[in-house]
C-alpha positions as CSV (number, residue, x, y, z in Angstrom):
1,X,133.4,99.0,121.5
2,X,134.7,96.6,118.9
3,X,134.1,96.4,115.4
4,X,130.8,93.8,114.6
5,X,132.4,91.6,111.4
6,X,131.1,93.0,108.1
7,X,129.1,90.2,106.8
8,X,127.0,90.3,109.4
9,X,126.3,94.2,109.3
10,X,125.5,93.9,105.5
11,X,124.5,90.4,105.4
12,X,121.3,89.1,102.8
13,X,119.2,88.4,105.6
14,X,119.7,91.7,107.8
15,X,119.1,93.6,104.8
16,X,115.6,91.8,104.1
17,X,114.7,91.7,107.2
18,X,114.9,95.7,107.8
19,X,113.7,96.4,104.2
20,X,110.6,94.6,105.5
21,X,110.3,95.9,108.7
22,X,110.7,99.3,106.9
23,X,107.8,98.7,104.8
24,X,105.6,98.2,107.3
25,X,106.6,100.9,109.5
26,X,105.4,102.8,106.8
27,X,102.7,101.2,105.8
28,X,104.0,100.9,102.4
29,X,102.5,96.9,102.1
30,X,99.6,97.1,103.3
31,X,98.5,100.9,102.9
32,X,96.3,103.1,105.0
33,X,95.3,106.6,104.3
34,X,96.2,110.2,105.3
35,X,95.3,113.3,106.4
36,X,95.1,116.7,104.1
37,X,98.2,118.4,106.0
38,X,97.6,119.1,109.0
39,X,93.9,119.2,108.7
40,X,92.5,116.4,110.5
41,X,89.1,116.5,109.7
42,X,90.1,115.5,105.9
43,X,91.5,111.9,104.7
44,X,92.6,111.2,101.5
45,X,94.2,108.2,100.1
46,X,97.0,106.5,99.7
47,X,100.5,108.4,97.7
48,X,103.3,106.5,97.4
49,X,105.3,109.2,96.5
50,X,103.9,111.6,99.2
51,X,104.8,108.3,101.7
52,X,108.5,107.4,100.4
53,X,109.6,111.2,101.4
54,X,107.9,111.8,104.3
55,X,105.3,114.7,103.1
56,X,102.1,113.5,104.6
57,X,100.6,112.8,108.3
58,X,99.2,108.7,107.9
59,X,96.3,107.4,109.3
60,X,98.2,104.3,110.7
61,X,101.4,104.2,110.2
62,X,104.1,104.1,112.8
63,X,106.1,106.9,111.5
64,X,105.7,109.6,109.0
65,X,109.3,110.6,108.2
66,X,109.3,108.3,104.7
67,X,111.3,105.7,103.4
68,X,114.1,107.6,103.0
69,X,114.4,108.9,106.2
70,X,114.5,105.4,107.2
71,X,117.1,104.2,104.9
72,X,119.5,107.0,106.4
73,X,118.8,106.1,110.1
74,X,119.4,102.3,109.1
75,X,122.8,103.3,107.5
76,X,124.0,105.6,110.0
77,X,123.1,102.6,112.7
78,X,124.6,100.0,110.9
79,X,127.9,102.3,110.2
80,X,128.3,102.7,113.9
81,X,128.0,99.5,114.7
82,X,130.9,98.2,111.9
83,X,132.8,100.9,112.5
84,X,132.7,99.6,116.0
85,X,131.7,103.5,117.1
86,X,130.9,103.4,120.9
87,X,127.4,104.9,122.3
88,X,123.5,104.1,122.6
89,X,121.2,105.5,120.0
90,X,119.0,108.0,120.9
91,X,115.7,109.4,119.6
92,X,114.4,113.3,120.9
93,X,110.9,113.3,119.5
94,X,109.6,109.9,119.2
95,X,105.5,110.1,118.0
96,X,104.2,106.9,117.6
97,X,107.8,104.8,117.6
98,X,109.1,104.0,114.4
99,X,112.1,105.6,114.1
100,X,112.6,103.7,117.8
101,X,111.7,100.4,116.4
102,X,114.1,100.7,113.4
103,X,117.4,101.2,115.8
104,X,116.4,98.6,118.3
105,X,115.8,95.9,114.9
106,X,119.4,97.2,113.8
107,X,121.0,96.3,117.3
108,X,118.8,92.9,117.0
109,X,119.5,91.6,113.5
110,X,123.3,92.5,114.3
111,X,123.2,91.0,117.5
112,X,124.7,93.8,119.1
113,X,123.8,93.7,122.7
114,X,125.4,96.1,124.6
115,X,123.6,99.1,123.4
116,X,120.4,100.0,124.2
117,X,118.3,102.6,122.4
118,X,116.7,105.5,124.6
119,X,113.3,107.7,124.0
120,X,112.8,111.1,124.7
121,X,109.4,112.4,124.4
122,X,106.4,114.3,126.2
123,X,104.2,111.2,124.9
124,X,101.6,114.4,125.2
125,X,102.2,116.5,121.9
126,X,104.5,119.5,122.2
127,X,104.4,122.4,124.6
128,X,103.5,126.0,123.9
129,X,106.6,128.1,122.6
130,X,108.0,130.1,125.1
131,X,108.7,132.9,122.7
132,X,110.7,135.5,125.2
133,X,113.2,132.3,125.9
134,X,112.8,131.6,121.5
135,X,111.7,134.0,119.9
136,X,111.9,131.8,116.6
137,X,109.3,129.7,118.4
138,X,106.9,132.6,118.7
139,X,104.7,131.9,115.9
140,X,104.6,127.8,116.7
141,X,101.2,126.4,116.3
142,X,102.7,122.1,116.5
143,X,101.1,122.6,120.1
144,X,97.5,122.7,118.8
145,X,98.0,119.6,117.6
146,X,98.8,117.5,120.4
147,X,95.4,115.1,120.1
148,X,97.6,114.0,116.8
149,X,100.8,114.2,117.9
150,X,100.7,113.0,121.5
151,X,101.0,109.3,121.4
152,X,100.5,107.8,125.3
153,X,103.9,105.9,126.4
154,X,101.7,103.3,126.6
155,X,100.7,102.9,123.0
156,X,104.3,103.8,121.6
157,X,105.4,100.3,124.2
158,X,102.5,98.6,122.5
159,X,104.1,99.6,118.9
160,X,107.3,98.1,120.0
161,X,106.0,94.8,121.0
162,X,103.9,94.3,117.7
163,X,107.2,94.3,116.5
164,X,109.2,91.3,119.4
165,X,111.0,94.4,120.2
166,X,110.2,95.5,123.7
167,X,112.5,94.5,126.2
168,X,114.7,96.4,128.7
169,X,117.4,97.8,126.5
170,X,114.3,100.0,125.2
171,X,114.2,103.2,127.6
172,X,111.7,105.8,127.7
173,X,111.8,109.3,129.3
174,X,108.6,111.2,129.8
175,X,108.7,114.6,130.4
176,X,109.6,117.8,128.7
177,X,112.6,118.4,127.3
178,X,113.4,121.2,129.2
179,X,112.9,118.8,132.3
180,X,114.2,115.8,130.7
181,X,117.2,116.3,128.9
182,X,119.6,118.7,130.8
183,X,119.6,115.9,133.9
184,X,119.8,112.9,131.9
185,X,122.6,110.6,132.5
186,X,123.1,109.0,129.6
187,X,126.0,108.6,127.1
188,X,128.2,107.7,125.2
189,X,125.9,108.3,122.1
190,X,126.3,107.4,118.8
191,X,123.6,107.9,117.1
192,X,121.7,111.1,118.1
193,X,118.3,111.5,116.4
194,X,116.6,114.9,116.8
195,X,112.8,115.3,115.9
196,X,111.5,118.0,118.5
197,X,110.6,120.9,115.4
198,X,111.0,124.0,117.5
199,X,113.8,125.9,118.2
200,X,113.7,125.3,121.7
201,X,113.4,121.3,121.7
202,X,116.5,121.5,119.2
203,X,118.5,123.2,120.9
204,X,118.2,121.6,124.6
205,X,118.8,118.7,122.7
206,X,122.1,119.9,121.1
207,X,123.2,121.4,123.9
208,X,123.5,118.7,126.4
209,X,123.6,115.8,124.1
210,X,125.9,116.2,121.0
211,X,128.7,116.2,123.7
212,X,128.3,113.1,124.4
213,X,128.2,111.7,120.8
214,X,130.7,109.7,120.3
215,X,133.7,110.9,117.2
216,X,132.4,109.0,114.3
217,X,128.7,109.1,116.0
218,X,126.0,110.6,113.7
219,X,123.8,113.2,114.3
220,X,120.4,113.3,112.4
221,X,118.0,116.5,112.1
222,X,114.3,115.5,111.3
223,X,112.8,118.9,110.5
224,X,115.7,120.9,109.4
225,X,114.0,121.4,105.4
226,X,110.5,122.0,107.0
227,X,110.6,124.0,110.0
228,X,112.4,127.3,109.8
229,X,113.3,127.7,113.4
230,X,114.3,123.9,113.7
231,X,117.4,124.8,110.9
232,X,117.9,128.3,112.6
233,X,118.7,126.5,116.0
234,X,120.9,123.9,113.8
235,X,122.6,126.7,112.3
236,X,123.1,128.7,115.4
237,X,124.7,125.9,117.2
238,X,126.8,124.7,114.4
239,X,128.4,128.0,114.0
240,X,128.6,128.2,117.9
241,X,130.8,125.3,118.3
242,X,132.2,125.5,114.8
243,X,131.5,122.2,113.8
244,X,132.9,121.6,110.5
245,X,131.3,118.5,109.7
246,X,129.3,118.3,106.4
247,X,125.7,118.5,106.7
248,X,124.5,116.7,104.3
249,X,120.7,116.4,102.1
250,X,118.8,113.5,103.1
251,X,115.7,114.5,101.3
252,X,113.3,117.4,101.4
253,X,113.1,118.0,105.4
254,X,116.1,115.6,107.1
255,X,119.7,116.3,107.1
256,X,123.0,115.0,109.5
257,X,126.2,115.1,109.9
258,X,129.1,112.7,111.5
259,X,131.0,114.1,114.2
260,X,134.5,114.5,113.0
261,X,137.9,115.0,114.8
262,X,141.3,113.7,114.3
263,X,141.0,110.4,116.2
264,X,138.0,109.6,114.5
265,X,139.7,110.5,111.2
266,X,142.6,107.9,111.5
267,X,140.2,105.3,112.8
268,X,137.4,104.8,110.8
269,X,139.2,103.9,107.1
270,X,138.1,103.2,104.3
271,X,134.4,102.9,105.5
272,X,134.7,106.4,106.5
273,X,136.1,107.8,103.5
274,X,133.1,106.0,101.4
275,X,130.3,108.3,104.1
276,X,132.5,111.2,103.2
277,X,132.0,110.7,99.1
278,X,127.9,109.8,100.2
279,X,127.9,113.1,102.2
280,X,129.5,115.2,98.9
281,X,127.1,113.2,96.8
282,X,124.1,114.1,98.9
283,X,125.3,117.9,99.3
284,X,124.8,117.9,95.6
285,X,121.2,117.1,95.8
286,X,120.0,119.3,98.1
287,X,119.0,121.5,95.1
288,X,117.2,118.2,93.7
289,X,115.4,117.5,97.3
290,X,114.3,121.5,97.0
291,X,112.8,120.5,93.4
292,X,111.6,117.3,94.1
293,X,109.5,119.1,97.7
294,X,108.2,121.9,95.2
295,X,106.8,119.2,93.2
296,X,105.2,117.2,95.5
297,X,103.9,120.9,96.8
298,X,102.4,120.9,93.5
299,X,101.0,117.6,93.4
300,X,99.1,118.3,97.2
301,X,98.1,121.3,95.9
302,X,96.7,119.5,92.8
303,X,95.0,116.8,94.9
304,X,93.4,119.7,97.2
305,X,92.3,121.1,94.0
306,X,90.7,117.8,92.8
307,X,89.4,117.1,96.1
308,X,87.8,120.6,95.9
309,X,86.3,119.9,92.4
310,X,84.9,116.9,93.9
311,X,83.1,118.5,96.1
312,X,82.4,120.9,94.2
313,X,80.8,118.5,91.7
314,X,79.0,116.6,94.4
315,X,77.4,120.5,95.6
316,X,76.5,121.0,92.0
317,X,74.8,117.2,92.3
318,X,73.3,118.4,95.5
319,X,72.2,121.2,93.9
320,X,70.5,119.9,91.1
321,X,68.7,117.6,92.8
322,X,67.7,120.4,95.2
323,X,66.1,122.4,92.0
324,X,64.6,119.5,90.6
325,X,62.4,118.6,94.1
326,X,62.0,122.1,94.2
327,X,60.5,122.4,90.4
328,X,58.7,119.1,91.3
329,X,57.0,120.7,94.6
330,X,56.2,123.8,92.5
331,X,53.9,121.4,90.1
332,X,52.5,119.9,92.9
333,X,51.7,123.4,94.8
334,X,50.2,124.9,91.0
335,X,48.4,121.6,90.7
336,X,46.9,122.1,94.3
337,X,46.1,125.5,93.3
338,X,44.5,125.1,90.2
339,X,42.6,122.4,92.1
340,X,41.9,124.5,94.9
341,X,41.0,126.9,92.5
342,X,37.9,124.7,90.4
343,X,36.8,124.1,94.1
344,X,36.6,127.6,95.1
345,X,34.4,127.7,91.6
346,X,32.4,124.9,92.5
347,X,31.9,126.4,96.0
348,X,30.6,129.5,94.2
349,X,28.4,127.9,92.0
350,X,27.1,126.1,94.8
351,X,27.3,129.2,97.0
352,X,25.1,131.1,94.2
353,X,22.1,128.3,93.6
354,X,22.1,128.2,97.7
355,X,21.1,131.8,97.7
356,X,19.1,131.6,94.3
357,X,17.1,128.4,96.5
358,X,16.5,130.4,99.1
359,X,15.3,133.5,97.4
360,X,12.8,131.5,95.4
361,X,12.2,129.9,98.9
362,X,11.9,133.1,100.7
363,X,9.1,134.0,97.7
364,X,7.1,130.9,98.0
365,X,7.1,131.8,101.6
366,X,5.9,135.1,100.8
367,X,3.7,133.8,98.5
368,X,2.3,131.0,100.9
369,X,1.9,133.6,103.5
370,X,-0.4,136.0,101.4
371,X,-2.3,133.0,100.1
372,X,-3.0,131.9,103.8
373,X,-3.7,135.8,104.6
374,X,-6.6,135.6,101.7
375,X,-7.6,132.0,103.0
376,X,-8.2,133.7,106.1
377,X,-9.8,136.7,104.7
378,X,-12.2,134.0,102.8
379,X,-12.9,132.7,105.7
380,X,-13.8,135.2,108.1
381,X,-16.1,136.9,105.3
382,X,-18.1,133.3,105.0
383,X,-18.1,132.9,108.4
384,X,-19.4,136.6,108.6
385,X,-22.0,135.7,105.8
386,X,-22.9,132.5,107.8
387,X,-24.0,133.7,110.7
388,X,-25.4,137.1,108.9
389,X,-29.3,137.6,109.2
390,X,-30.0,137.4,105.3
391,X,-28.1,134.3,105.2
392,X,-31.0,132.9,107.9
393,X,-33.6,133.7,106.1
394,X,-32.4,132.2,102.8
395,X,-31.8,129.1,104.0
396,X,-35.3,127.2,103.1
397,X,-34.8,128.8,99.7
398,X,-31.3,126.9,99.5
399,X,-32.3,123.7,100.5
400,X,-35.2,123.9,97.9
401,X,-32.8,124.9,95.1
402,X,-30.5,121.7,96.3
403,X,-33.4,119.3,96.4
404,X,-34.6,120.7,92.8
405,X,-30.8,119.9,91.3
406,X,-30.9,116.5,92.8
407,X,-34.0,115.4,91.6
408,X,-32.9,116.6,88.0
């Protein structure tokens, strides 16, 4: 494959336009939000810093390996392409596309047509580790997280075409890797971008792939700083094949390496030479990515703690307001107490005059009851002295005394 001219590789307007598209593949203009590590049921906002090197899982964006990630995959594209390097560029592990999109706007703002960029992925999250294959992978939990990071085919296509970029030089393979990659009939490759995080994913990949890079192709390992068996697999097949290449620092997680041999040595000149002195350079950083992924450690671990006091703060709010209706219901149940309290005295008082009324009642009644007793009495005894014999005779005598008081 022959060289593409120079100026057009590293021309003003390719290198706008991909700065561009870089920004808003990770959502670095227009900012969404992100999740508390893998915890998905917490979102915090925006971090720049977090965003440029790839430390947090985004809300929106179509990728989450950081700016810097990016850059590298932009220059090892672009260096293939001037260097004339034959081979398609090839993604293992593709989430939600934007590592994809990047390579297929490199191949368009370089009007390179002959290439075509290929997609590996379950589209369905990863698979459950099959630890008595890889051990390493034994204590892999990625699988639990598939609702996250299983993006549908469908939806990664959609991605693409937000972009103008979906066309038939974009090819996706569904499946497993295990299924996928050992059949696959691609190749020449020359730019082999692994992002599969177990042990397993990496080395199918390796395996059956980096043959088929291309000398001078570049090879480019997502998870190596993050994922202990990802780098062990890395490591294992390095020292397998003895590859002697330089694996050099990207930042924190990502490193690669350019597949070297003699042919490729002679051929690739001065712009080879200048990778080489980048490669030493970025060996000598690896210390400073180490730092630099403490610190932002740090810095999560201080925004968990700040989120914490937050809530803390907002429990304490909750809380007080909590002792204050509380305090407030107290006066009202005392105040209904001491109410119910004057009514139970009332009711008393009330209680007692009821009886007092009806004892003085119940003694009238008495009272009525012997006076009617001694009416009666009265008047049987007059009717008894009516109707007695004496009280006969003494009648004329009675009328006489009555006619003597009236005529007084």
């Amino acid at each position: 494959m022959s060289p593409v001219q120079p100026s057009r590789v590293d021309s003003a307007s390719t290198r706008l336009y991909l700065r561009l598209l870089k920004r808003c593949l990770i959502r670095d203009l227009f900012p969404d939000r992100r999740y508390l590590g893998s915890d998905l049921s917490r979102v915090l906002g925006y971090s720049p810093e977090m965003r440029e090197n790839g430390l947090d899982w985004p809300t929106e964006a179509v990728t989450m390996v950081g700016m810097k990630r990016l850059n590298n995959l932009e220059k090892c594209c672009l260096s293939v392409i001037e260097d004339g390097v034959p081979g398609d560029f090839v993604e293992t592990g593709t989430w939600r596309g934007g590592c994809g999109i990047l390579m297929r706007a490199v191949l368009e703002s370089c009007s390179d047509s002959k290439r075509s960029v290929w997609l590996f992925d379950s589209f369905e999250g990863l698979p459950k580790p099959d630890a008595a294959a890889f051990p390493a992978d034994s204590d892999d939990q990625f699988w639990t997280f598939s609702s996250y990071l299983g993006v549908s085919v469908e939806q990664v296509m959609a991605n693409f075409r937000q972009y103008e970029l979906l066309d038939d030089r974009v090819r996706f393979v569904k499946g497993w890797f295990r299924d996928t990659i050992p059949s696959s009939d691609i190749g020449p490759v020359s730019v082999l971008r692994l992002d599969g995080d177990m042990y397993e994913s990496t080395w199918i990949v390796l395996t059956h792939l980096y043959p088929k890079v291309s000398p001078g192709g570049f090879v480019v390992i997502d998870d190596y700083g993050c994922i202990p068996a990802c780098k062990q697999a890395v490591d294992d097949f390095r020292r397998d094949h003895s590859i002697q290449s330089p694996l050099s620092s990207v930042d924190w997680s990502g490193v690669f390496w350019r597949k070297l041999d003699s042919i490729e040595r002679e051929a690739s000149g001065a712009s080879y030479d200048v990778l080489q002195l980048e490669q030493k350079l970025h060996a000598t950083e690896i210390q400073r990515a180490a730092a630099v992924a403490e610190m932002l450690s740090a810095l999560t671990a201080r925004e968990e703690l700040s989120s914490a006091r937050e809530e803390l703060s907002s429990v304490r709010e909750e809380l007080s307001s909590a002792r204050e209706e509380l305090s407030s219901a107290r006066e009202e149940l005392l105040s209904a107490l001491r109410q119910t309290g004057e009514l139970r005295s009332k009711i008393d008082a009330l209680a007692y005059d009821i009886t007092e009324s009806n004892a003085q009642l119940d003694a009238e009644r008495a009272l009525r009851t012997g006076l009617n007793a001694q009416l009666e009495t009265e008047r049987a005894l007059r009717h008894n002295i009516e109707n007695s014999k004496s009280w006969r005779i003494t009648a004329p005598l009675r009328r006489l005394m009555t006619a003597i008081r009236g005529s007084r």
